[in-house]
MIBA-287660 format. One record per residue (C-alpha): residue number from 0; residue in one letter; x, y negated, z. Coordinates in nm, 3 decimals. Layout:
N
<NUM,'A',<X,Y,Z>>
...
***
This chain:
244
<0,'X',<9.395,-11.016,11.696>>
<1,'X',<9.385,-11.240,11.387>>
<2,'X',<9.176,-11.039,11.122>>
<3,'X',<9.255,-11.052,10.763>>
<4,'X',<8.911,-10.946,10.609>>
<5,'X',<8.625,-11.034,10.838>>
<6,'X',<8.272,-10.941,10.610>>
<7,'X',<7.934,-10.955,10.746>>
<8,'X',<7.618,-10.881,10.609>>
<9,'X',<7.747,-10.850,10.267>>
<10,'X',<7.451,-10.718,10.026>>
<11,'X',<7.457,-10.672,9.659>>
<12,'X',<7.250,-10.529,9.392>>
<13,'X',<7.246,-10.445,9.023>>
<14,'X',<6.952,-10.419,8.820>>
<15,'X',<6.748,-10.344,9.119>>
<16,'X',<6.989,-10.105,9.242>>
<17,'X',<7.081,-10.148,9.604>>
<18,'X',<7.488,-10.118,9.580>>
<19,'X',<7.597,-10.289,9.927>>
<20,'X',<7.335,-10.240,10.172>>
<21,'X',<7.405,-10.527,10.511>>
<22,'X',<7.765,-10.419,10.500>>
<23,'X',<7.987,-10.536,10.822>>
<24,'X',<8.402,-10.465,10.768>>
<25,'X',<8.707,-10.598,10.928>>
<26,'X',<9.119,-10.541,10.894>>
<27,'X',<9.325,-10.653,11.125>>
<28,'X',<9.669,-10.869,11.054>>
<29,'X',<9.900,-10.565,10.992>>
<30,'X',<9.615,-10.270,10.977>>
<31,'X',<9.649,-10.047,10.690>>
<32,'X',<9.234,-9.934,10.656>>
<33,'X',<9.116,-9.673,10.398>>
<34,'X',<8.768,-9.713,10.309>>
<35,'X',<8.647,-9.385,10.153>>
<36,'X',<8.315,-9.260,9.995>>
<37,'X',<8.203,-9.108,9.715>>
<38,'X',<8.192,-9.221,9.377>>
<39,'X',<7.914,-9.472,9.332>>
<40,'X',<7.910,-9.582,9.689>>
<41,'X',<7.999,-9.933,9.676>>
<42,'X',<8.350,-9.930,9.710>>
<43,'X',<8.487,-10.130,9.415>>
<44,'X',<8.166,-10.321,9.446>>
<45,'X',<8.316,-10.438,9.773>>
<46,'X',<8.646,-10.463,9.699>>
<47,'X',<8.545,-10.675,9.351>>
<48,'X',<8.356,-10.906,9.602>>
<49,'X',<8.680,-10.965,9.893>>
<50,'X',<8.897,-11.037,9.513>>
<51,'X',<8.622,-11.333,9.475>>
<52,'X',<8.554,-11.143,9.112>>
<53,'X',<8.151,-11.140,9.204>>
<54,'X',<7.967,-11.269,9.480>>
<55,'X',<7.743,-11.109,9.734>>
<56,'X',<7.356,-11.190,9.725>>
<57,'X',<7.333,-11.168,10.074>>
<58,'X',<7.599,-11.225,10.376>>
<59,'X',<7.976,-11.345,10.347>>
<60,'X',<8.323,-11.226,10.394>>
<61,'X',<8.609,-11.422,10.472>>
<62,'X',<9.010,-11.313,10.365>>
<63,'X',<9.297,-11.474,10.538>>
<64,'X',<9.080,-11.716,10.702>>
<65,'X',<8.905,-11.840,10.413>>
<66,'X',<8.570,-11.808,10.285>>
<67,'X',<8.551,-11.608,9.974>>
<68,'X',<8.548,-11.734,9.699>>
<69,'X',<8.845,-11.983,9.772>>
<70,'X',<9.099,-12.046,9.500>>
<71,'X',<9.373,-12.110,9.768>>
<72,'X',<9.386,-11.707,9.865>>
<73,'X',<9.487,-11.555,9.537>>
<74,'X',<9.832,-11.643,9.566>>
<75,'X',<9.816,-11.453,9.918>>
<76,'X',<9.650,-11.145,9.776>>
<77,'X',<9.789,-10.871,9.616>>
<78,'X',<9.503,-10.623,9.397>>
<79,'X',<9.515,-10.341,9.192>>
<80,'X',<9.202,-10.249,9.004>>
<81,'X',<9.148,-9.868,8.895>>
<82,'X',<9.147,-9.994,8.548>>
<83,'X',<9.497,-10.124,8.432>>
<84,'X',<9.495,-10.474,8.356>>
<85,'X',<9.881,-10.497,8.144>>
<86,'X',<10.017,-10.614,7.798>>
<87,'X',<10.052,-10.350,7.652>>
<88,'X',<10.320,-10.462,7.377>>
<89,'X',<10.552,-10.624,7.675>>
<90,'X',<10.768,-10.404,7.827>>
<91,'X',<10.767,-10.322,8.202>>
<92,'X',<10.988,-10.585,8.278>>
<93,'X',<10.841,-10.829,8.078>>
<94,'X',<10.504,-10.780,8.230>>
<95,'X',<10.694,-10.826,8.575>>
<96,'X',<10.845,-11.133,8.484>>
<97,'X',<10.500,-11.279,8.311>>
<98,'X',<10.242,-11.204,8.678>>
<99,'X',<10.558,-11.330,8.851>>
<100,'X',<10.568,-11.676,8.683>>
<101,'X',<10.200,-11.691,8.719>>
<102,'X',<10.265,-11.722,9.119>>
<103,'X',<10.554,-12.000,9.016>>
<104,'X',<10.806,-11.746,9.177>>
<105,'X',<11.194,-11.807,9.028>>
<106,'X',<11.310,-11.588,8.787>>
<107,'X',<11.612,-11.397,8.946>>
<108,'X',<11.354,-11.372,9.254>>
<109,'X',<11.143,-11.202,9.022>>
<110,'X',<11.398,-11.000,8.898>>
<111,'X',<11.509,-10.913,9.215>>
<112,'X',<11.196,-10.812,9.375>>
<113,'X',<11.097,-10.587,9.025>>
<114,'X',<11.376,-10.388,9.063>>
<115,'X',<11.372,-10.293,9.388>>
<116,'X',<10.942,-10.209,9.345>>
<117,'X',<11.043,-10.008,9.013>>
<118,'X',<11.293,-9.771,9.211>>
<119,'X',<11.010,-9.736,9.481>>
<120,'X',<10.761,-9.639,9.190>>
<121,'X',<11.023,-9.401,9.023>>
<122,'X',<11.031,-9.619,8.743>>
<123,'X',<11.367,-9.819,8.689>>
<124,'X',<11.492,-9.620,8.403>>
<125,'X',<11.185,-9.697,8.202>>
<126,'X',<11.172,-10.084,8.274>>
<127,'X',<11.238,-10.191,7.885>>
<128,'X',<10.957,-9.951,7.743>>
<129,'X',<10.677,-10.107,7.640>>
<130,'X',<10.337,-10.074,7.854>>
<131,'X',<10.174,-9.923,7.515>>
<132,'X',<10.433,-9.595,7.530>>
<133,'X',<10.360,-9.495,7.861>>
<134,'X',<10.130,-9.219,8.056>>
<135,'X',<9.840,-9.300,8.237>>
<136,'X',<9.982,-9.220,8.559>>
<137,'X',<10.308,-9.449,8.516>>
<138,'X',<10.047,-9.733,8.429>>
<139,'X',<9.891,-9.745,8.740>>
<140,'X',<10.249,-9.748,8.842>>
<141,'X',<10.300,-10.038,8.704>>
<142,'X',<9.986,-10.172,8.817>>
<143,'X',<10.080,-10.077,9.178>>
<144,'X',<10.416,-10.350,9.145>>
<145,'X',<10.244,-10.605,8.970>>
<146,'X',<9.985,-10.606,9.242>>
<147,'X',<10.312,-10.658,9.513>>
<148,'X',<10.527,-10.845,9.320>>
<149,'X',<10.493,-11.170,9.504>>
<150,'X',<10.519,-11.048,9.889>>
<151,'X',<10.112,-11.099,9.956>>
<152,'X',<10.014,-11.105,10.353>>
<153,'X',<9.724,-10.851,10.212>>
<154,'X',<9.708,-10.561,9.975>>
<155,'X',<9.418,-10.436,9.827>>
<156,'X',<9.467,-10.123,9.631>>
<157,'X',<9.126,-9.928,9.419>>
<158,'X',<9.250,-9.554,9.441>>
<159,'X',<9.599,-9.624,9.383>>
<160,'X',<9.774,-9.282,9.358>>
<161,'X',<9.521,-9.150,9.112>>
<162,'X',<9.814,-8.952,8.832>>
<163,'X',<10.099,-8.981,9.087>>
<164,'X',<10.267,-8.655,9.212>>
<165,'X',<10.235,-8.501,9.544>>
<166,'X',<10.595,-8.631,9.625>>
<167,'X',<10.589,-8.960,9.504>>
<168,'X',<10.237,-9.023,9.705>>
<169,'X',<10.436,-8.905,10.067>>
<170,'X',<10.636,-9.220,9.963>>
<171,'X',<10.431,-9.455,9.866>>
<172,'X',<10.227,-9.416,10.199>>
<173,'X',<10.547,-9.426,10.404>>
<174,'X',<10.607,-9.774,10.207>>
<175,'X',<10.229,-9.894,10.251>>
<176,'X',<10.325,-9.803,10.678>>
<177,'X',<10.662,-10.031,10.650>>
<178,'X',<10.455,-10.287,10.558>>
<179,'X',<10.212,-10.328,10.789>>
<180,'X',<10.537,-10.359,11.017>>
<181,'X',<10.603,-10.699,10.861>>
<182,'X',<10.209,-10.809,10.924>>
<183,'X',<10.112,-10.745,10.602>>
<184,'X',<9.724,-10.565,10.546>>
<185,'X',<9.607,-10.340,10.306>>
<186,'X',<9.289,-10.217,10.210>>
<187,'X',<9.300,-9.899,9.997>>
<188,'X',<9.025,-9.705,9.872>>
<189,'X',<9.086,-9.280,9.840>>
<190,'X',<8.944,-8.966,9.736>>
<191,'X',<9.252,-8.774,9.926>>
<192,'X',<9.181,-8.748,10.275>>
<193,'X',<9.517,-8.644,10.402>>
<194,'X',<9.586,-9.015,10.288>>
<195,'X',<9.292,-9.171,10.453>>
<196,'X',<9.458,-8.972,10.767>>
<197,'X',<9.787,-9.177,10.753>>
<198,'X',<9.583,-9.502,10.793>>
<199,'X',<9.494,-9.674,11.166>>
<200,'X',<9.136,-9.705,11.090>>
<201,'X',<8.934,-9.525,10.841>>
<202,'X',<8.538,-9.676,10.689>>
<203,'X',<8.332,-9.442,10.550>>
<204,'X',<8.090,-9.592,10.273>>
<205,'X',<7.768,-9.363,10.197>>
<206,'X',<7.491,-9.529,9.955>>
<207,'X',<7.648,-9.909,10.037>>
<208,'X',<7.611,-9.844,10.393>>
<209,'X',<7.961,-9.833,10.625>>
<210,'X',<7.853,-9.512,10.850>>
<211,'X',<8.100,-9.464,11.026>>
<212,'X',<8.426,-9.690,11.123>>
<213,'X',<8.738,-9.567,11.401>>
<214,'X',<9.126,-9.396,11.372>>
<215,'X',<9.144,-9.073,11.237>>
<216,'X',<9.146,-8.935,11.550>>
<217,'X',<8.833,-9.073,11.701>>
<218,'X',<8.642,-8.963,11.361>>
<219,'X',<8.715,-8.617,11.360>>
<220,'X',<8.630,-8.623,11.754>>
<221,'X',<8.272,-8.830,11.681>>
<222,'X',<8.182,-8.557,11.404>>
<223,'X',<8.294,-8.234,11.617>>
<224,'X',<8.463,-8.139,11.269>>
<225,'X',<8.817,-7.960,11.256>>
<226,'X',<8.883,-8.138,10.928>>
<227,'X',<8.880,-8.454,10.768>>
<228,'X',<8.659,-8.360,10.470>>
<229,'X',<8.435,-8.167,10.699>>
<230,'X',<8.411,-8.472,10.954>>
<231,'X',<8.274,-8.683,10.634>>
<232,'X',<8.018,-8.453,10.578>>
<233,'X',<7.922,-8.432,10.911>>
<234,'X',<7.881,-8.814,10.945>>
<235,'X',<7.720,-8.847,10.662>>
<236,'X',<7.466,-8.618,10.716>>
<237,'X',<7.422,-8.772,11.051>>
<238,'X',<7.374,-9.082,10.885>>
<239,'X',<7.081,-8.981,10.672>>
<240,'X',<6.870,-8.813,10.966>>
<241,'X',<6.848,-9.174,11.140>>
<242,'X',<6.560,-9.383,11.074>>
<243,'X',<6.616,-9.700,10.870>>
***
């Protein structure tokens, strides 16, 4: 099956500091993969590097058939950063309409395709306030539409339900599902491990290392866990006790 992230090797380091140890990762065309770790385990780090924002020391990593970095995939790629990257005196709508253009998509295609995100995202009744009056959580709402505003064949999403409620996350992972009906990838990272369940195939990340790769399924029945967050630790600590 075609694969829309194919990354081999990839190292990186900062200030010394091993952050993406030989790292080997691939999503399939249509695969919705969580790749979950804890904090300061390399996953923006690798994310930052599939975006073409840094580049690896070591290894390479190609995204919808190109080597990264390659101008040519950013208008194919959808991201949302943990950190929200809006105007913050446009409105909703405006900021819509502005990372539209930037993809040269019409206007009333714009238009179109903002609306029907903003009613997914619980937002359409707030689409003329400005970015500046809202929460944090409805930011990285925002952040969510910009980064699917131009139909990309592959989503990549840095914990993107951080501040959203319980309800609207059941959604937005029955959404994220739909698409990978149409072919479309995503990559999303996750602290929540009931949403790393609805994915087909789950990475675990410990100290830059991938540890352990499969479905949900075949995770929990490699760790001999009867949960998710128990299976983690489990691998993990399985991890560790082999030799480097």
């Amino acid at each position: 099956m075609e694969k829309s992230v194919e990354a081999e090797g990839l190292s990186k380091k900062f200030n010394g500091f091993t952050v993406l140890d030989e790292m080997n990762l691939s999503v399939e065309q249509g695969q919705l993969y969580a790749l979950i770790g804890p904090s300061g385990s390399g996953k923006t780090t690798f994310l930052r590097i599939l975006c073409g924002f840094i580049r690896p020391d070591a290894g390479n990593i190609q995204v919808l058939g190109w080597r990264i970095p390659n101008f040519r995939v950013q208008s194919q790629l959808g991201y949302m950063p943990q950190e929200t990257a809006l105007y913050p005196d446009l409105t909703i709508m405006q900021n819509l309409e502005f990372f539209g253009e930037l993809y040269d998509l019409p206007h009333d295609q714009v238009r179109e395709r903002a609306e029907a995100l903003l009613q997914l995202v619980q937002l359409e009744n707030f689409k003329n306030q400005s970015i500046a009056a809202l929460s944090g959580g409805m930011k990285r709402r925002v952040s969510l539409v910009v980064s699917m505003i131009h139909k990309p064949r592959l989503i990549v999403l840095d914990e993107p339900t951080v501040g959203i409620d319980p309800r609207l996350r059941v959604a937005l992972w029955q959404y994220f599902r739909e698409l990978t009906q149409q072919n479309i990838s995503l990559l999303v990272t996750t602290h929540h491990m009931d949403e790393a369940t609805r994915c087909h195939k789950i990475g675990l990340l410990s100290q830059g290392k991938l540890i352990a790769e499969g479905a949900p399924d075949e995770l929990l029945k490699e760790s001999g866990a009867d949960s998710f967050d128990e299976a983690f630790t489990a691998l993990e600590d399985r991890a560790k006790e082999v030799p480097a």
